[in-house]
C-alpha positions as CSV (number, residue, x, y, z in Angstrom):
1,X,77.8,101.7,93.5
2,X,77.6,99.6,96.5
3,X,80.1,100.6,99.4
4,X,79.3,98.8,102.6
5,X,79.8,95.0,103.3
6,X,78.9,94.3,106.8
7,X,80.0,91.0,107.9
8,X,82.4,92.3,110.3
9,X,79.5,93.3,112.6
10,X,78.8,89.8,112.8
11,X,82.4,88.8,113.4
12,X,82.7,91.1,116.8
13,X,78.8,91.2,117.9
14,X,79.1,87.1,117.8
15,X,75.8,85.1,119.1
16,X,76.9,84.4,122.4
17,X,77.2,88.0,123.9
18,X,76.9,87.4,127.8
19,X,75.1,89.9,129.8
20,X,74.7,87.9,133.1
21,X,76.4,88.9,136.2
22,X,76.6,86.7,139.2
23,X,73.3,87.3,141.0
24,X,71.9,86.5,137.2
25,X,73.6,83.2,136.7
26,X,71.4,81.9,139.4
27,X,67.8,83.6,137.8
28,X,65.9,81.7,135.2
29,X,67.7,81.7,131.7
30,X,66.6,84.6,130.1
31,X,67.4,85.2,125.7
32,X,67.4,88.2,123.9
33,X,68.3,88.9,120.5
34,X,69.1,91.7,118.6
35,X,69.4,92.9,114.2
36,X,72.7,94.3,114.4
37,X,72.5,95.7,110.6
38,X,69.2,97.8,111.3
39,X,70.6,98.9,114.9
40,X,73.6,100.5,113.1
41,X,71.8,101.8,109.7
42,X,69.8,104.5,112.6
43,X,73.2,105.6,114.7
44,X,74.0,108.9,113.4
45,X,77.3,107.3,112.4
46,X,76.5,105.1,109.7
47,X,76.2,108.3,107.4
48,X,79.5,109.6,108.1
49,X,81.0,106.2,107.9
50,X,79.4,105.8,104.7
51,X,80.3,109.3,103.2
52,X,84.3,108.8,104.7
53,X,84.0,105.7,102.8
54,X,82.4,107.0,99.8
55,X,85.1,109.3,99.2
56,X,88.4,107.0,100.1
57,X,86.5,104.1,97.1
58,X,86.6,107.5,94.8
59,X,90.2,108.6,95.5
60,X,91.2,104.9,95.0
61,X,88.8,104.1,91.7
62,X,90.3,107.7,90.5
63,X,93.7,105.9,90.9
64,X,92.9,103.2,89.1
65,X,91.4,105.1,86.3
66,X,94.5,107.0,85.9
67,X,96.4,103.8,85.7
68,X,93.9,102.0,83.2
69,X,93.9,105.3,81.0
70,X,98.2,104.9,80.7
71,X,97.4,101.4,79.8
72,X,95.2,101.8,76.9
73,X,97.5,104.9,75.4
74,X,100.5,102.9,75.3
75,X,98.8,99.9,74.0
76,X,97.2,101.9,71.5
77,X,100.5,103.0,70.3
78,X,101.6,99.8,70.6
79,X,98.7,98.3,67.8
80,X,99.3,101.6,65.9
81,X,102.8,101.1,65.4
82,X,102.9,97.4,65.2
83,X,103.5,97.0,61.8
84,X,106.6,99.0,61.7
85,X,108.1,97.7,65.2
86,X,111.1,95.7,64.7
87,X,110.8,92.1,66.5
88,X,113.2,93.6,69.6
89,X,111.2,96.6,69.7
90,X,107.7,94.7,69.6
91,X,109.1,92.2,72.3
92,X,109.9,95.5,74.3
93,X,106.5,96.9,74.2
94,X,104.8,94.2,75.1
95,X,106.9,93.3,78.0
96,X,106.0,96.9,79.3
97,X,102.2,95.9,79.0
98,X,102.3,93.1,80.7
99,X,104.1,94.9,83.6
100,X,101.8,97.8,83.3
101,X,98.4,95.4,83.4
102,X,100.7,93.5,86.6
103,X,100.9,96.8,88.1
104,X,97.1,97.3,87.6
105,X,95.6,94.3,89.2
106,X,98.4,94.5,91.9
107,X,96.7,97.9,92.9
108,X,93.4,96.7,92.5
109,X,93.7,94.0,95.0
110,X,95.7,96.2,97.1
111,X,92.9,99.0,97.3
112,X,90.5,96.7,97.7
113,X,92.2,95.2,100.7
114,X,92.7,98.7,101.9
115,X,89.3,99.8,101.5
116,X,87.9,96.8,103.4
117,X,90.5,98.1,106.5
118,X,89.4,101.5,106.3
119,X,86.0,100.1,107.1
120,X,87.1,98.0,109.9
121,X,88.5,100.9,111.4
122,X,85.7,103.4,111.0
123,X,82.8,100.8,112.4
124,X,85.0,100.1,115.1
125,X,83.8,102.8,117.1
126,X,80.0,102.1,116.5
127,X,80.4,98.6,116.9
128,X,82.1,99.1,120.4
129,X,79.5,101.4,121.2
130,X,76.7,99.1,120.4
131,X,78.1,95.9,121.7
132,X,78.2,98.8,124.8
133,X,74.4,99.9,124.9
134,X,73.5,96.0,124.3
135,X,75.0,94.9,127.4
136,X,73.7,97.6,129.2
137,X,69.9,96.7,128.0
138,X,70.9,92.8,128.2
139,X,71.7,93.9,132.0
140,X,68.4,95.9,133.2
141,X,66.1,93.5,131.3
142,X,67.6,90.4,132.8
143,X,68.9,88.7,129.7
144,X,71.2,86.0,129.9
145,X,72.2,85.9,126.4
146,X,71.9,88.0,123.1
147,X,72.0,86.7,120.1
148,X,72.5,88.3,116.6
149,X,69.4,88.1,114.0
150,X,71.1,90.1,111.6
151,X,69.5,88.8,107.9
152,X,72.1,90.5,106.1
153,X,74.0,87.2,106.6
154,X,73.8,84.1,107.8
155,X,71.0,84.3,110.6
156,X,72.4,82.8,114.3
157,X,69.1,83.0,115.4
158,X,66.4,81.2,113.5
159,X,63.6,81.3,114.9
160,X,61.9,83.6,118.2
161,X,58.9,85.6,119.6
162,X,59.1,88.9,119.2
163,X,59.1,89.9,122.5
164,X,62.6,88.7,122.5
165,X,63.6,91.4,120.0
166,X,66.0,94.1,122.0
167,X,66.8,96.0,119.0
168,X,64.6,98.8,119.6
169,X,65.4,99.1,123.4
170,X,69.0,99.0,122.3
171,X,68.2,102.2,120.2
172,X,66.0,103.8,122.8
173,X,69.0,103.2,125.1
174,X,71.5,105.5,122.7
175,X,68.5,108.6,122.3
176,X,67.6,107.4,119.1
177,X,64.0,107.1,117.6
178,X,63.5,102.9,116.2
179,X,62.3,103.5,112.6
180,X,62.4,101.7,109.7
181,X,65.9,102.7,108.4
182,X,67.8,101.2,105.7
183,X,70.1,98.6,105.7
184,X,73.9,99.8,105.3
185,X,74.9,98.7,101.6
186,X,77.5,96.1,101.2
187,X,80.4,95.4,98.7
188,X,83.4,97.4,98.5
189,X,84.4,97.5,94.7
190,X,85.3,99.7,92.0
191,X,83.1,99.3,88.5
192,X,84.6,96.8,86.1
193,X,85.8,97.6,82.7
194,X,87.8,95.0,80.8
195,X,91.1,96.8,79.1
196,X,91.9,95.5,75.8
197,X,94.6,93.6,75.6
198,X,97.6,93.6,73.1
199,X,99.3,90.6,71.4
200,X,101.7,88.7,73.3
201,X,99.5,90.2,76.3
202,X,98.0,87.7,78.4
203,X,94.2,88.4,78.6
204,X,92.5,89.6,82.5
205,X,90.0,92.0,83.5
206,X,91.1,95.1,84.7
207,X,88.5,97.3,86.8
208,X,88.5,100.9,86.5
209,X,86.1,103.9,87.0
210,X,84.3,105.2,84.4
């Protein structure tokens, strides 16, 4: 199940992050560049980020699961007993599906929404921290500007030598070892699972754990 989706790192660590200071503006133009997803994948916060995460998508899915599971009893009943239902009856019933499968994809859009936050919030503190370390590099190395090279994305740099790459000093800069770490998964979502869906029902998908 994939947790992580890292555009936000892109959004605040935009390609234009200015390290000069005065004396600098008047030195030869100097760029840097840096991978913003593989810096964060080795700080020692991306795994409690992704395990607070991890557990807020389970307590949600769980949710949603119980909701699913109320919405395939009573629609069970529902087909069960259809043949006996009066017309006011049936008419009854189905009206309470319908509001129960609302309900369902109001939550799902609603944890989803929430989960996305709850990520903001936890990578704000790396992301502050990095944007801090990569000024300080951009600073004692004499870099004018840093750019993002994150390929997670969309790329703002495109093309540059190697020597150019600040990533590892970056990570030097924080104590920690460059290596090659994995990128931080993306995509905040529950598994799918289409509910069935009663007459007089109208037809969506409803996602649930399984």
């Amino acid at each position: 199940m994939k947790i992580f989706r890292l555009t936000l790192a892109a959004a605040l660590l935009t390609a234009g992050t200015l390290a000069a200071t005065s004396a600098q503006a008047q030195a030869p133009l100097k760029i840097g560049y840096t991978d913003v997803q593989y810096v964060l994948a080795q700080m020692p916060e991306s795994k409690q980020i992704e395990s607070e995460l991890k557990t807020y998508n389970d307590q949600l899915a769980a949710q949603l699961k119980s909701k699913s599971t109320e919405f395939d009893t009573k629609l069970k009943a529902y087909q069960q007993g259809g043949p006996t239902m009066t017309e006011v009856v049936k008419a009854d019933k189905e009206k309470e599906l319908q509001s129960l499968q609302q309900s369902i994809q109001e939550f799902q859009r609603s944890a989803e929404q929430s989960l996305q936050q709850k990520q903001q919030t936890l990578l704000k503190p790396a992301l502050d921290k990095l944007q801090k370390n990569i000024d300080a590099v951009a600073e004692e190395n004499s870099y004018t500007y840093v750019f993002n090279s994150d390929g997670g994305g969309s790329p703002l740099l495109l093309h540059a030598p190697k020597d150019g790459d600040i990533s590892d000093l970056v990570l030097k800069k924080m104590g920690i070892t460059p290596g090659a770490a994995a990128p931080i998964k993306s995509g905040p979502a529950a598994p799918a699972a289409p509910a069935p869906v009663a007459p007089g029902v109208n037809k969506t998908k409803i996602k649930a754990k399984k």
